[in-house]
PDB file with SEQRES, HELIX, SHEET and CRYST1 records, atoms N, CA, C and O in Angstrom:
SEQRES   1 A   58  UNK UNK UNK UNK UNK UNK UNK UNK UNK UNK UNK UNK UNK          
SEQRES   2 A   58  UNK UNK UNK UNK UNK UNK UNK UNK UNK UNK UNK UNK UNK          
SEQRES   3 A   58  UNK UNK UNK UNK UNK UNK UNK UNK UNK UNK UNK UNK UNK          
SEQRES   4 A   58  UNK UNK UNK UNK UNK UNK UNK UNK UNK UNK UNK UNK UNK          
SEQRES   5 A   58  UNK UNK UNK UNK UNK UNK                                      
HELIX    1 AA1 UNK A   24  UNK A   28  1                                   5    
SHEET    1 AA1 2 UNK A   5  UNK A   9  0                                        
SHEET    2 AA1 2 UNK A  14  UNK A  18 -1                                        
SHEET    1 AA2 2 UNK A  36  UNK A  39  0                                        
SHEET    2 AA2 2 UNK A  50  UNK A  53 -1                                        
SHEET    1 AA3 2 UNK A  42  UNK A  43  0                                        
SHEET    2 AA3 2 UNK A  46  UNK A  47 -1                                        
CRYST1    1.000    1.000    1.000  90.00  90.00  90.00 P 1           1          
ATOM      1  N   UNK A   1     -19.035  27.601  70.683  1.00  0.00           N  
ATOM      2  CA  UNK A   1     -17.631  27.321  70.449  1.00  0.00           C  
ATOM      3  C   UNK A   1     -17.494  26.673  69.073  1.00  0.00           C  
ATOM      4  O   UNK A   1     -18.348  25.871  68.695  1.00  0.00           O  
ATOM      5  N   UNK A   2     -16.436  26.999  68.305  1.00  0.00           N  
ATOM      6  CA  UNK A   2     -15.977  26.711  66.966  1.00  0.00           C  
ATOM      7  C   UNK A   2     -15.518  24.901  66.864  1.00  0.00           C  
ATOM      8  O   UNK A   2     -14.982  24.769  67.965  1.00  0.00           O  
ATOM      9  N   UNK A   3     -15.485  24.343  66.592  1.00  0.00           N  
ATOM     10  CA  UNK A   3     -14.632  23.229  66.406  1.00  0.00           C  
ATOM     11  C   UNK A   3     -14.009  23.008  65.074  1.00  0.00           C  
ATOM     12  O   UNK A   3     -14.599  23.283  64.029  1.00  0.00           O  
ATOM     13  N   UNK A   4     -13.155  22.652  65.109  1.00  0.00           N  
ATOM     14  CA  UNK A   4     -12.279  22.082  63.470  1.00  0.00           C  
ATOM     15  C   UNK A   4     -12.574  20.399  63.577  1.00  0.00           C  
ATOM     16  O   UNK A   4     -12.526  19.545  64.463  1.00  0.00           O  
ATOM     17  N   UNK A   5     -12.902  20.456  62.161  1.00  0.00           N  
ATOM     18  CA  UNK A   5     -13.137  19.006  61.966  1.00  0.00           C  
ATOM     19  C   UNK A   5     -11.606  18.358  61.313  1.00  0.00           C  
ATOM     20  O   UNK A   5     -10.583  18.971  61.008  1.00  0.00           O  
ATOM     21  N   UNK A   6     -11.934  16.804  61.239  1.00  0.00           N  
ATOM     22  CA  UNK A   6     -10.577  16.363  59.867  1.00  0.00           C  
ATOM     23  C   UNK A   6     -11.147  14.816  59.404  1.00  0.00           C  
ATOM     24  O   UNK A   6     -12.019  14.159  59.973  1.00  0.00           O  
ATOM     25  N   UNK A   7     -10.501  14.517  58.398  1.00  0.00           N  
ATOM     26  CA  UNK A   7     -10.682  13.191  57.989  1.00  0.00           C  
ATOM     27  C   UNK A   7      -9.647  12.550  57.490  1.00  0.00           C  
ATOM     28  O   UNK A   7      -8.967  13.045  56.592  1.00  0.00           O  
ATOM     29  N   UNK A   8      -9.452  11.601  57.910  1.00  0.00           N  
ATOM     30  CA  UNK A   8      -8.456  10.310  57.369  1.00  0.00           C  
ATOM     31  C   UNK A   8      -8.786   9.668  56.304  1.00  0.00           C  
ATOM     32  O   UNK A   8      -9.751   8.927  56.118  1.00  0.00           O  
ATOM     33  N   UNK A   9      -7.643  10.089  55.347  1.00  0.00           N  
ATOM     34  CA  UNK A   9      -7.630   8.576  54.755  1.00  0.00           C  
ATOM     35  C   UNK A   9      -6.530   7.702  54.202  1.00  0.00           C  
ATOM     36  O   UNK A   9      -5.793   8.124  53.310  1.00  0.00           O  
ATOM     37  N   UNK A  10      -6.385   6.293  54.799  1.00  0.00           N  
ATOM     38  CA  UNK A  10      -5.227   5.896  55.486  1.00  0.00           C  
ATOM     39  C   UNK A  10      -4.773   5.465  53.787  1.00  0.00           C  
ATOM     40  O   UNK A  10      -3.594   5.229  53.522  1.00  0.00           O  
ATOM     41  N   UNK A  11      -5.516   5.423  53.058  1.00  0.00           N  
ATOM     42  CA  UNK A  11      -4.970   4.424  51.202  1.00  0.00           C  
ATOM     43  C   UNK A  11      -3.735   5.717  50.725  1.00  0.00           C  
ATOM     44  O   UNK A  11      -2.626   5.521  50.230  1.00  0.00           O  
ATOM     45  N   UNK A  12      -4.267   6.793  51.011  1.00  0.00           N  
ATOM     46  CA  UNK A  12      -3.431   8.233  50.626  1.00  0.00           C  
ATOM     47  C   UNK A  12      -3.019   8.314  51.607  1.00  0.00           C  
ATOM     48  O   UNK A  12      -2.223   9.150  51.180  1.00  0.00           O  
ATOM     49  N   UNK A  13      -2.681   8.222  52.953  1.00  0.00           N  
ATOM     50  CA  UNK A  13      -2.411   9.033  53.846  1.00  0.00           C  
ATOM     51  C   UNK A  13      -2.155  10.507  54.204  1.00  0.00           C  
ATOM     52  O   UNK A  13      -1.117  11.128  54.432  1.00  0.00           O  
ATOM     53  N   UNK A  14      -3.463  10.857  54.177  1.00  0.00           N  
ATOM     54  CA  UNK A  14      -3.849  12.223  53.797  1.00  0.00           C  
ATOM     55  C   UNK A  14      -5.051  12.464  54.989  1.00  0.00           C  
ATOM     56  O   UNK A  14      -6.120  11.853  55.003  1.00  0.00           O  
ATOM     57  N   UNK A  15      -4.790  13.108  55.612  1.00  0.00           N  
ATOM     58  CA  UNK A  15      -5.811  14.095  56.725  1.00  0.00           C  
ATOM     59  C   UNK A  15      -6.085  15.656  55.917  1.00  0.00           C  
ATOM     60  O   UNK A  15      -5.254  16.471  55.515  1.00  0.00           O  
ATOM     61  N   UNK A  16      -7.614  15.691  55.868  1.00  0.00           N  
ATOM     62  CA  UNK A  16      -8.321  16.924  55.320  1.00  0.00           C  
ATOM     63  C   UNK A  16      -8.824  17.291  56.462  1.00  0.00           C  
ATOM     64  O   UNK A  16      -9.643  16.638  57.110  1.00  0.00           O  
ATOM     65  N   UNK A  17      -8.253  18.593  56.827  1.00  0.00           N  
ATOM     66  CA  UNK A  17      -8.837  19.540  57.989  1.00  0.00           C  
ATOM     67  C   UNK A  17     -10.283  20.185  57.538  1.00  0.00           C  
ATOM     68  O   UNK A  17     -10.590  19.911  56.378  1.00  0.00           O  
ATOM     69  N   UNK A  18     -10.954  20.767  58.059  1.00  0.00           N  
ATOM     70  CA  UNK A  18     -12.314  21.385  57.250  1.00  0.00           C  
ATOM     71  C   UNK A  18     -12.277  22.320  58.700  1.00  0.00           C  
ATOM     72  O   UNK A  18     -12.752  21.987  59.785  1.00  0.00           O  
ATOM     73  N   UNK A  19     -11.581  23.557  58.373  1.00  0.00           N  
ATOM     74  CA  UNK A  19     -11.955  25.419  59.028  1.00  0.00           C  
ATOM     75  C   UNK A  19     -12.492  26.137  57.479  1.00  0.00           C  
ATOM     76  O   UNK A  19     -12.906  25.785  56.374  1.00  0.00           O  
ATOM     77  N   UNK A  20     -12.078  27.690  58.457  1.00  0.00           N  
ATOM     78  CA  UNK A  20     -12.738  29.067  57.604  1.00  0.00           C  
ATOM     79  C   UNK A  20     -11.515  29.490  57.079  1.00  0.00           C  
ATOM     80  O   UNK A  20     -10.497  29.366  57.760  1.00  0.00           O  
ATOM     81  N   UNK A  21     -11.492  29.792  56.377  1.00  0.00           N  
ATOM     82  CA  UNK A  21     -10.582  30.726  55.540  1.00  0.00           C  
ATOM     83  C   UNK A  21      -9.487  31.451  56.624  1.00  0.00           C  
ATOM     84  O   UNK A  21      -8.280  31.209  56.636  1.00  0.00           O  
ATOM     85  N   UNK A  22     -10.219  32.434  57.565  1.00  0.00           N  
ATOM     86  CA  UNK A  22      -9.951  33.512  58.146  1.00  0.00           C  
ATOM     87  C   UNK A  22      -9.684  32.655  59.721  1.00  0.00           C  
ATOM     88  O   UNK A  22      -9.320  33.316  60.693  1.00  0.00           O  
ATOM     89  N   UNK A  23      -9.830  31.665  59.795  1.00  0.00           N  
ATOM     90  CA  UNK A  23      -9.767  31.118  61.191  1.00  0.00           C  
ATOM     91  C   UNK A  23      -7.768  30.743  61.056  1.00  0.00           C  
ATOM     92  O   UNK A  23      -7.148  30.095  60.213  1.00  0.00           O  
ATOM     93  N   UNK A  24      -7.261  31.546  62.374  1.00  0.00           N  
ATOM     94  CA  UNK A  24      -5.810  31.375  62.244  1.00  0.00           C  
ATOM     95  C   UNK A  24      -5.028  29.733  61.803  1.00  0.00           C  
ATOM     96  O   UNK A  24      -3.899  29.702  61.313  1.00  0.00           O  
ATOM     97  N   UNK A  25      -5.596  28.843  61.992  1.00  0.00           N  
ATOM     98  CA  UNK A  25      -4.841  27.566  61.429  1.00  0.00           C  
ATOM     99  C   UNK A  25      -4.689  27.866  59.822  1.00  0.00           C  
ATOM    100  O   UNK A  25      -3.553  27.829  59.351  1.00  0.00           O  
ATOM    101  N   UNK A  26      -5.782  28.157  58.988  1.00  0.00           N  
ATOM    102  CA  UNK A  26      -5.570  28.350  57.460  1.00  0.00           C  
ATOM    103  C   UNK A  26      -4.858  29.590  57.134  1.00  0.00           C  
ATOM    104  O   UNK A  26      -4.470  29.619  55.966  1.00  0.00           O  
ATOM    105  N   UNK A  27      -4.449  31.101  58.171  1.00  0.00           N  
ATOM    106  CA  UNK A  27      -4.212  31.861  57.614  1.00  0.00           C  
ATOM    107  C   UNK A  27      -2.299  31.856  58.321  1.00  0.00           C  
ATOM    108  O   UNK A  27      -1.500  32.724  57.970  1.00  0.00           O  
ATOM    109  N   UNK A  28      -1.885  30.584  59.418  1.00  0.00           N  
ATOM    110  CA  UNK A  28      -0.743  30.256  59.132  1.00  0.00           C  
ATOM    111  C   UNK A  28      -0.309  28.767  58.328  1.00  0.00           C  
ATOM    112  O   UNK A  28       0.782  28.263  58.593  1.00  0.00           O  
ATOM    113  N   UNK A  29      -0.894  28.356  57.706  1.00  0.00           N  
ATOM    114  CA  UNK A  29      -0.397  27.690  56.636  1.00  0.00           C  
ATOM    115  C   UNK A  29      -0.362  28.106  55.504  1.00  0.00           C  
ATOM    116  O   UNK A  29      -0.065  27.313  54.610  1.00  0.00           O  
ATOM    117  N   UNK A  30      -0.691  29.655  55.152  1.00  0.00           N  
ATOM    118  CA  UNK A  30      -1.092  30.170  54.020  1.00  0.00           C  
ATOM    119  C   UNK A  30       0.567  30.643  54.033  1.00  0.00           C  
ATOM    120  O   UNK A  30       1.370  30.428  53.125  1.00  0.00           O  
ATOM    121  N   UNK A  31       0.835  31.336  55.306  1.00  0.00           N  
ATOM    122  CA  UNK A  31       2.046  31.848  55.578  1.00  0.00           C  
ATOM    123  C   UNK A  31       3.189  31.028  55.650  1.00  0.00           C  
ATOM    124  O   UNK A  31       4.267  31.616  55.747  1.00  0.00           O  
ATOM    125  N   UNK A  32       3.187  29.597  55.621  1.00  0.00           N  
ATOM    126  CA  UNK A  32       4.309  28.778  55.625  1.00  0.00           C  
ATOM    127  C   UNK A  32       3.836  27.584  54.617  1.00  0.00           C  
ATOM    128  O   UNK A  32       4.053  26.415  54.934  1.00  0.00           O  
ATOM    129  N   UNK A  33       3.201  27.907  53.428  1.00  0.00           N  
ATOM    130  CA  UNK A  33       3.107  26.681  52.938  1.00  0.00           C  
ATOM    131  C   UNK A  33       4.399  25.676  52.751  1.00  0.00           C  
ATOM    132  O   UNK A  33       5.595  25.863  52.527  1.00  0.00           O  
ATOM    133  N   UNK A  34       3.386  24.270  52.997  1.00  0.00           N  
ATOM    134  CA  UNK A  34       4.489  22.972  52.953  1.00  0.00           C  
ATOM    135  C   UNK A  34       4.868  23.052  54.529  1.00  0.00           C  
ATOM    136  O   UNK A  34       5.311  21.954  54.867  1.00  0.00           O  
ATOM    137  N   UNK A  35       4.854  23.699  55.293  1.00  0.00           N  
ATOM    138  CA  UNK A  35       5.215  23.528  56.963  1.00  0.00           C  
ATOM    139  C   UNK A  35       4.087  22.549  58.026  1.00  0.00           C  
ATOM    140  O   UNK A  35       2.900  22.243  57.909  1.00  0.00           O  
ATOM    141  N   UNK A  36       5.119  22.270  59.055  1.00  0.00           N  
ATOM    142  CA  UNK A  36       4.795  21.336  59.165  1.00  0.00           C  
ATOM    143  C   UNK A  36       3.852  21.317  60.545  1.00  0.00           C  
ATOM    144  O   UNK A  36       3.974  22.142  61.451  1.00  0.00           O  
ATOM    145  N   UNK A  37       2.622  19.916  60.529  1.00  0.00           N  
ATOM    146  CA  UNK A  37       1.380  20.624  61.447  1.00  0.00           C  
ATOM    147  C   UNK A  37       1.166  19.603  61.929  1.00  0.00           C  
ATOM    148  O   UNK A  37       1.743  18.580  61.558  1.00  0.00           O  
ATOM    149  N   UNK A  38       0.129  19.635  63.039  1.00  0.00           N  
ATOM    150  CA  UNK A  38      -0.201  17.884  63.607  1.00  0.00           C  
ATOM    151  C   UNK A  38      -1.753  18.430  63.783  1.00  0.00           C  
ATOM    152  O   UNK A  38      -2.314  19.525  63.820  1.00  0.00           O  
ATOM    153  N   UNK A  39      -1.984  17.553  63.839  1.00  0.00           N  
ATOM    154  CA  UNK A  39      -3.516  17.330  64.485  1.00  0.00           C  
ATOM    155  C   UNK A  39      -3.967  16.363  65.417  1.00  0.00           C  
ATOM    156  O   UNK A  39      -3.433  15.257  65.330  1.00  0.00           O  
ATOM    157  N   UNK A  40      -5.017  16.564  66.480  1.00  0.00           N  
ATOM    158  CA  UNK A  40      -4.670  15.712  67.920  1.00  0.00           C  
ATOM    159  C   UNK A  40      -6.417  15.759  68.009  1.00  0.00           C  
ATOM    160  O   UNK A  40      -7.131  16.746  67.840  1.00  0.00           O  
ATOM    161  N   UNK A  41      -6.945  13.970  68.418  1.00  0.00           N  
ATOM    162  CA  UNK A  41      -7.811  14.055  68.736  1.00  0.00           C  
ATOM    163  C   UNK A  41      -7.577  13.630  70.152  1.00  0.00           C  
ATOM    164  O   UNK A  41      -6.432  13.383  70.533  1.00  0.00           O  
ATOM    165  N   UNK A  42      -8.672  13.529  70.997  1.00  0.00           N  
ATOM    166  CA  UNK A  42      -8.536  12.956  72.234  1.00  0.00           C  
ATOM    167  C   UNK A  42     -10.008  12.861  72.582  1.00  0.00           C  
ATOM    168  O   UNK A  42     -10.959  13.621  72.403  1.00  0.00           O  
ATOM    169  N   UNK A  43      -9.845  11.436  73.248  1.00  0.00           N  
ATOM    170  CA  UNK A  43     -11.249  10.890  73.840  1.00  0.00           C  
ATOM    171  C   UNK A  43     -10.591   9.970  75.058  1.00  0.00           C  
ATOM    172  O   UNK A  43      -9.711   9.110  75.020  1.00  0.00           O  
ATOM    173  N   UNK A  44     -11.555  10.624  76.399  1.00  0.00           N  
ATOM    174  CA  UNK A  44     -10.917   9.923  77.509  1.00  0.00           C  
ATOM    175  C   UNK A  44      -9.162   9.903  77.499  1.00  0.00           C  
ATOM    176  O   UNK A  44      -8.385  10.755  77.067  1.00  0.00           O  
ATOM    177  N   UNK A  45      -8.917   8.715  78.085  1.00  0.00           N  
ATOM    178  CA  UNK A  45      -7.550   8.524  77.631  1.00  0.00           C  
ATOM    179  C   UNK A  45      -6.453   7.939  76.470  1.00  0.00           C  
ATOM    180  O   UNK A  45      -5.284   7.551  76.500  1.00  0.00           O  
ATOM    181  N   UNK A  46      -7.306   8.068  75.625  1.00  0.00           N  
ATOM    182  CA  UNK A  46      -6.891   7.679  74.419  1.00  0.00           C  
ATOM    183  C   UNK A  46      -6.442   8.998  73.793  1.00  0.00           C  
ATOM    184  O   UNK A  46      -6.678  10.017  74.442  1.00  0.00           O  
ATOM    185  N   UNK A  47      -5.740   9.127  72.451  1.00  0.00           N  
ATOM    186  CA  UNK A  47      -5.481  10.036  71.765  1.00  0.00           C  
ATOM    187  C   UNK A  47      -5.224  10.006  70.188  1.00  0.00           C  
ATOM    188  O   UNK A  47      -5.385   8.807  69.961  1.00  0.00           O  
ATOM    189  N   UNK A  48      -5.102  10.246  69.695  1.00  0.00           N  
ATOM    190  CA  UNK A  48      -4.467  10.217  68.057  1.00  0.00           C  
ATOM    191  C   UNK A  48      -3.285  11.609  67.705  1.00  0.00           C  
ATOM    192  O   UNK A  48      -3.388  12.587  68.446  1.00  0.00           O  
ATOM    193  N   UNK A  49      -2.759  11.627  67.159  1.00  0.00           N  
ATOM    194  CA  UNK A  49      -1.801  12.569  66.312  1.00  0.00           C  
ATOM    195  C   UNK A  49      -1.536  12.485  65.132  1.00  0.00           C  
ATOM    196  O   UNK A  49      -0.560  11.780  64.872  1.00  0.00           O  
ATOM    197  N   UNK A  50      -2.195  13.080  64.078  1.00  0.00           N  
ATOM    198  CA  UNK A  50      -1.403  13.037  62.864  1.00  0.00           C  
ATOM    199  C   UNK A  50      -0.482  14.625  62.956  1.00  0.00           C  
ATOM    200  O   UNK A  50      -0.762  15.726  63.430  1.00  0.00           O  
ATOM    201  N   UNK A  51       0.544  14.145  62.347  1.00  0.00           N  
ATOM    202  CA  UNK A  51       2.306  14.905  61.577  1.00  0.00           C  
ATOM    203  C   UNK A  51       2.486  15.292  60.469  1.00  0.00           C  
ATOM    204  O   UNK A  51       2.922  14.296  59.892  1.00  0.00           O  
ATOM    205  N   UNK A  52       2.430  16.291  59.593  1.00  0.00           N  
ATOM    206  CA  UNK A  52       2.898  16.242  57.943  1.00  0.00           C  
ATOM    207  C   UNK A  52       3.268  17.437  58.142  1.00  0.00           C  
ATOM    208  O   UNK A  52       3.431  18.214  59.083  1.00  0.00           O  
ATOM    209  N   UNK A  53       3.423  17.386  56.343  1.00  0.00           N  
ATOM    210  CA  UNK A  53       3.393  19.061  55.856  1.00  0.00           C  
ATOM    211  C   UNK A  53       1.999  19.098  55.237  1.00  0.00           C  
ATOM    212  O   UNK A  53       1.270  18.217  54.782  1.00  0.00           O  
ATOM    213  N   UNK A  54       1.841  20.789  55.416  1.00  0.00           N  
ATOM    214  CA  UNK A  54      -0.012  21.241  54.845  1.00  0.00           C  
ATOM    215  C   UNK A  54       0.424  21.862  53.656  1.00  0.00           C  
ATOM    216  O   UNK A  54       1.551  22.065  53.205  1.00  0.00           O  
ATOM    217  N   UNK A  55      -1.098  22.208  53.101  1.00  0.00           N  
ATOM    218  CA  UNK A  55      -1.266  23.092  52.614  1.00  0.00           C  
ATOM    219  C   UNK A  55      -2.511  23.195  52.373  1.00  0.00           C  
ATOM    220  O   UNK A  55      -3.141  22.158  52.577  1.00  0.00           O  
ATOM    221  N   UNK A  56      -3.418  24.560  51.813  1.00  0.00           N  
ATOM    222  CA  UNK A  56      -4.560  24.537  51.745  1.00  0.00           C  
ATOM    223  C   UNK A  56      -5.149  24.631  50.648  1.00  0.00           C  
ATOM    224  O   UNK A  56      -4.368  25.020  49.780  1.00  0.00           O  
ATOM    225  N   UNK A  57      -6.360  24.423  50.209  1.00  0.00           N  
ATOM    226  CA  UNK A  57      -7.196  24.388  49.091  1.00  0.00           C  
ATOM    227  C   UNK A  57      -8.173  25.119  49.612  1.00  0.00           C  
ATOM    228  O   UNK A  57      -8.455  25.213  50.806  1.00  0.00           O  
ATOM    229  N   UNK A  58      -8.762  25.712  48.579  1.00  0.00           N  
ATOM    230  CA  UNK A  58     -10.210  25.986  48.663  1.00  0.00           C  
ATOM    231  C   UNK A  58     -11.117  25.329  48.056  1.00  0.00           C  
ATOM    232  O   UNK A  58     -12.301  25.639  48.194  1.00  0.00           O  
TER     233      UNK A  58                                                      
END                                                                             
């Protein structure tokens, strides 16, 4: 199984996702750049969410 990684960093408040090119999260933000995305961790009953707008780099 695939997993997507991300990283925080709270001075920028900026979350960097790390997929493939071709994996559908990068090839619909390619299609809506600046739209808007979350990202969700979860452990037990805890959770996180980050909210913005994306976009991607290579």
């Amino acid at each position: 199984m695939r997993r997507t990684g991300f990283t925080w960093d709270p001075a920028a408040r900026l979350a960097r996702v790390m997929t493939v090119a071709s994996r559908r999260k990068a090839r619909n933000v390619r299609a809506r750049p600046g739209g808007r995305v979350s990202v969700c961790q979860v452990d037990g009953g805890r959770w996180l969410t980050l909210e913005g707008p994306a976009a991607v780099s290579d």
